[in-house]
C-alpha positions in Angstrom: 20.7 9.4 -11.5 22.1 6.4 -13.3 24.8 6.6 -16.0 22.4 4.6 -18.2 19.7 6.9 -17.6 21.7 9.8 -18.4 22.1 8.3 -21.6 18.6 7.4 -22.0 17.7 11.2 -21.6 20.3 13.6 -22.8 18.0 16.3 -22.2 17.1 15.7 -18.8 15.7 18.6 -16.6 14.6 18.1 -13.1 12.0 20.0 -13.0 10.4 19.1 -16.3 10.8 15.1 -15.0 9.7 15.8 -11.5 6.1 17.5 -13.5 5.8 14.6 -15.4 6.1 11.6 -12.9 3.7 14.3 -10.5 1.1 13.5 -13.9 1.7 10.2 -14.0 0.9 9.0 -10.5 -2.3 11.6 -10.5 -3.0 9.3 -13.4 -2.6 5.9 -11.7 -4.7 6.8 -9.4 -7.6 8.6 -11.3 -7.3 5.6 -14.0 -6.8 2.5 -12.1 -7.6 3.5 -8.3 -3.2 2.8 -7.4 -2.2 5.7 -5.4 1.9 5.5 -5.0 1.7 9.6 -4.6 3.5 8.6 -0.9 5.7 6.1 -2.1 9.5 7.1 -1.6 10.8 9.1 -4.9 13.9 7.6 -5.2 12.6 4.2 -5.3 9.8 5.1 -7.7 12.3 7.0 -10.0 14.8 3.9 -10.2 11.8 1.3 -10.9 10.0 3.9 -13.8 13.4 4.3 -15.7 14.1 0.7 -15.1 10.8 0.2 -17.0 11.4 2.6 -19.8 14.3 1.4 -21.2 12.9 -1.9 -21.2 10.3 -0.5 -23.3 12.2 1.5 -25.5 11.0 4.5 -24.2 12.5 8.6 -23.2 9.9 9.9 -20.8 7.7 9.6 -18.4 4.9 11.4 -20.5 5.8 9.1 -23.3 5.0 6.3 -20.2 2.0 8.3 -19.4 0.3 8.2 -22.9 1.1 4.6 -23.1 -0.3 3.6 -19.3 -3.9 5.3 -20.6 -4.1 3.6 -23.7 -2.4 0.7 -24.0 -3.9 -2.4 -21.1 -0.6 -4.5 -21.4 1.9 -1.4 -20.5 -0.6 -0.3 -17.5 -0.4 -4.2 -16.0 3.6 -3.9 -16.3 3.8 -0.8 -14.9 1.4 -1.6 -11.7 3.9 -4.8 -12.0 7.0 -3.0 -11.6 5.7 -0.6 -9.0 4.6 -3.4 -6.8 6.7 -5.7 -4.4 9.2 -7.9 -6.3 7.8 -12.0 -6.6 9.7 -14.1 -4.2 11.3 -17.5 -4.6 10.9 -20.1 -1.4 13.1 -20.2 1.5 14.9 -17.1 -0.7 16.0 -15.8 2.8 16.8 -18.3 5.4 17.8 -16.0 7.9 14.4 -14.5 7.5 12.8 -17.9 7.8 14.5 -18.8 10.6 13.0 -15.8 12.4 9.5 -16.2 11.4 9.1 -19.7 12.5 11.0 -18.6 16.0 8.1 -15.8 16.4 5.1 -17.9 15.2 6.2 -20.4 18.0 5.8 -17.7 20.4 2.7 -16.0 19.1 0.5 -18.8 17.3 0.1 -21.5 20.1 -2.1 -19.4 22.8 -4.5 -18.1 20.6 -8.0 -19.9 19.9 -7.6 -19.7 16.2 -4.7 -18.2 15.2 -4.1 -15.5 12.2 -1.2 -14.5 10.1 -1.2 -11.8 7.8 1.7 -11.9 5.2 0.8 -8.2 3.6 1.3 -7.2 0.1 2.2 -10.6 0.1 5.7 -11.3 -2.2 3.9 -13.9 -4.4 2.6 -17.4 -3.9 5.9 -18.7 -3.2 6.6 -16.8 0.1 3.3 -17.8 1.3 3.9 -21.3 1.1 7.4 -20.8 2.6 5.4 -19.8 5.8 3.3 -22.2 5.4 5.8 -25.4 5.2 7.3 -23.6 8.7 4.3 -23.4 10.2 3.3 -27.5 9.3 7.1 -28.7 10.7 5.8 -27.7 13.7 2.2 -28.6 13.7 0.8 -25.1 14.1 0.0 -24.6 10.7 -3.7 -26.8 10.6 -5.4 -24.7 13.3 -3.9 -21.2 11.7 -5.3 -19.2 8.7 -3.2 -17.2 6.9 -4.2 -14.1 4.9 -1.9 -13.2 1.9 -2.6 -10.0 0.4 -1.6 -8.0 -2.5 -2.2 -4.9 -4.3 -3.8 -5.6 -7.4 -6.2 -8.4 -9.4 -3.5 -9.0 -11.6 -1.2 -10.3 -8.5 -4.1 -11.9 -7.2 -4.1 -14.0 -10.4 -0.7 -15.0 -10.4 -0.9 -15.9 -6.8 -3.8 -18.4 -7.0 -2.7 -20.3 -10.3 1.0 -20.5 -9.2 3.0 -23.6 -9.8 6.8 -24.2 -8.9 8.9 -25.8 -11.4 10.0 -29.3 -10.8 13.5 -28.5 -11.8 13.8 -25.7 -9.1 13.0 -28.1 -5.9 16.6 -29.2 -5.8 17.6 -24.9 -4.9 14.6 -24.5 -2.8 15.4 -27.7 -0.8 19.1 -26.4 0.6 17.4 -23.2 1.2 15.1 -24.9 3.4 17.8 -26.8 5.0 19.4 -23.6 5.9 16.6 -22.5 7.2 16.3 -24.9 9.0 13.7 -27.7 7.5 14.1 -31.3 8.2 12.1 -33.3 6.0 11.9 -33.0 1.9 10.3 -30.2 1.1 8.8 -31.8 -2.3 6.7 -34.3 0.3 4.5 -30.9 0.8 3.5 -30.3 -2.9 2.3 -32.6 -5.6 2.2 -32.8 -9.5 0.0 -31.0 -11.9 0.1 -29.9 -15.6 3.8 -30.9 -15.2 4.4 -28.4 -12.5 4.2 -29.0 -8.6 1.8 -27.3 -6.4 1.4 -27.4 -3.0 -0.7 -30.1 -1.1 -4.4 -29.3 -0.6 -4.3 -29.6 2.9 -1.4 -26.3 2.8 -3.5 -24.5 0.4 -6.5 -24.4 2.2 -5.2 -22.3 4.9 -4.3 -19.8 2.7 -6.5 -17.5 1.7 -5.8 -14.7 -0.9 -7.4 -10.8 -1.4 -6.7 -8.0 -2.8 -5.9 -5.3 -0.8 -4.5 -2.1 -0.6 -1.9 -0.6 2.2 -2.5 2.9 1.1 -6.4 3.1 1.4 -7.7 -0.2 3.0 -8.9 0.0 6.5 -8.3 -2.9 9.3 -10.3 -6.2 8.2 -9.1 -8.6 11.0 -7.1 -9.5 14.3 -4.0 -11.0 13.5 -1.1 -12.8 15.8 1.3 -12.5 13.5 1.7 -9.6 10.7 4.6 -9.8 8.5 5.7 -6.5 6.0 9.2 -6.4 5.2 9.5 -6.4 1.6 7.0 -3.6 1.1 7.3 -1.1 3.6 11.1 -0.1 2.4 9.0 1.7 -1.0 6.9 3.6 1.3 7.5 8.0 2.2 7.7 9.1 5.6 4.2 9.9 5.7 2.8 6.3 4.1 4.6 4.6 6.5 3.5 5.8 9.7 -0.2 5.1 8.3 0.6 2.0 7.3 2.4 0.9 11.3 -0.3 2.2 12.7 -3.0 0.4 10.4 -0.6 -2.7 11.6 -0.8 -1.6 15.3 -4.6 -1.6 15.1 -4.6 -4.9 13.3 -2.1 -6.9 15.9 -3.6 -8.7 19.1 -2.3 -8.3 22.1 1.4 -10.0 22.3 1.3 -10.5 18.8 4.1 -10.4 16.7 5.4 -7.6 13.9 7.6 -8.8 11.3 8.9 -5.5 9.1 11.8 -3.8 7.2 14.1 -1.9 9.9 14.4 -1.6 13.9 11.6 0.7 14.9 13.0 4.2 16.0 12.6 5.1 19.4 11.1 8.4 18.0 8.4 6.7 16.3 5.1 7.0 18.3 4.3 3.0 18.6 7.6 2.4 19.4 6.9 2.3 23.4 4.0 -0.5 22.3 6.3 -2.8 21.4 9.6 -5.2 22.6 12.0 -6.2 20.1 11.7 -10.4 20.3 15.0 -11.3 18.0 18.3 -9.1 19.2 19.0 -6.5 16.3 16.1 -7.6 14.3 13.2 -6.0 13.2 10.7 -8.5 15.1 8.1 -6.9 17.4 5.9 -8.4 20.3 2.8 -5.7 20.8 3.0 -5.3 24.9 0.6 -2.4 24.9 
């Protein structure tokens, strides 16, 4: 634990915190139907402290009481517990890879499908969806953002990019690879920009939820890296397989870390980008 946190909670005992964040997940979940019970501890831990000092708060029961009560702490604690909002082209190297894949994938498939899931905000979804219109696949492709809560889901369909902030995302798209201006792909509105009709209409958004949501589609392309790193031992093998029963044949997984050769799909897959964590479903 943190020096910060230390401080925060002089009286810290182990056992008395592991008790209360036990009650406060059971109460997530009986509450609001959000079950991070599987989630990795450490990662929980780290985010729930981050949180209660910016609230001013000691404990987790003190967290708890609040959560029940009080609509505005629940939303930022679902907020904090969820994947992190990304800015566009905020990895090239990552972009680079995607549009590599989708060129392998996308093109022999009647209508292709991408699945971006638990989706790291509106922004990342139209960074796969500029790649995929430089190279013309993106008109004949759907892709299906999805994230873990109505409150994401919000933020995701009323987004708006900053005018200001084109000038970063541009050289980000540049090393990623992009030729063109990436402002020719958005337009203006309320004083923001927003993408072009014609990109958001092959987007479409749900709410969904890794831990308990069953297969909905076949997809050529499924992309999970941001998420998956939050996820237990045991929530992550569900959530590969739900992938593995979601991916067509010689279609492509995008997640956090090389597959182990222990792990069961493992043998269903080839690695498509040397010492990255991009898989082509052979089997």
């Amino acid at each position: 634990m943190s020096a910060a946190v230390e401080k925060l909670r002089p009286d810290y005992a182990p056992d008395v915190e592991e008790l209360e964040l036990e009650l406060l997940l059971e109460a997530l979940v009986q509450r609001f139907g959000f079950d991070f019970r599987s989630h990795d501890r450490a990662t929980l831990k780290r985010k729930l402290f981050a949180l209660l000092q910016r609230r001013g708060l000691r404990t987790l029961s003190q967290l708890q009481d609040r959560v029940l009560h009080d609509m505005a702490t629940s939303a930022a604690l679902l907020r904090a517990l969820s994947v992190p909002s990304a800015s566009m082209f905020d990895d090239p190297l990552e972009a680079m890879h995607l549009l590599a894949v989708a060129e392998q994938c996308l093109p022999g498939a009647p209508l292709p499908k991408v699945w971006l899931a638990d989706c790291a905000g509106a922004e990342q979804a139209w960074t796969v969806a500029v790649l995929l219109a430089e190279r013309q696949l993106l008109w004949r492709t759907e892709i299906y953002a999805t994230v873990s809560s109505d409150a994401l889901l919000e933020e995701a369909v009323t987004a708006s990019i900053a005018p200001e902030r084109m000038a970063a995302c541009q050289q980000r798209y540049q090393q990623a690879g992009g030729c063109g201006r990436l402002a020719d792909y958005f337009q203006p509105e309320d004083g923001a920009l927003v993408p072009l009709p014609q990109l958001r209409s092959r987007i479409t958004w749900a709410q969904y939820n890794l831990v308990t949501d069953a297969s909905f589609n076949e997809f050529q392309l499924i992309v999970c890296r941001r998420a998956l790193p939050d996820f237990g031992p045991l929530l992550r093998h569900r959530v590969l397989q739900l992938f593995d029963d979601s991916l067509a044949m010689l279609g492509v997984l995008g997640i956090d870390r090389e597959l182990d050769d222990k792990e069961p799909l493992a043998r269903r897959y080839q690695q498509v980008v040397a010492r990255e964590p991009w898989y082509k479903r052979i089997a």
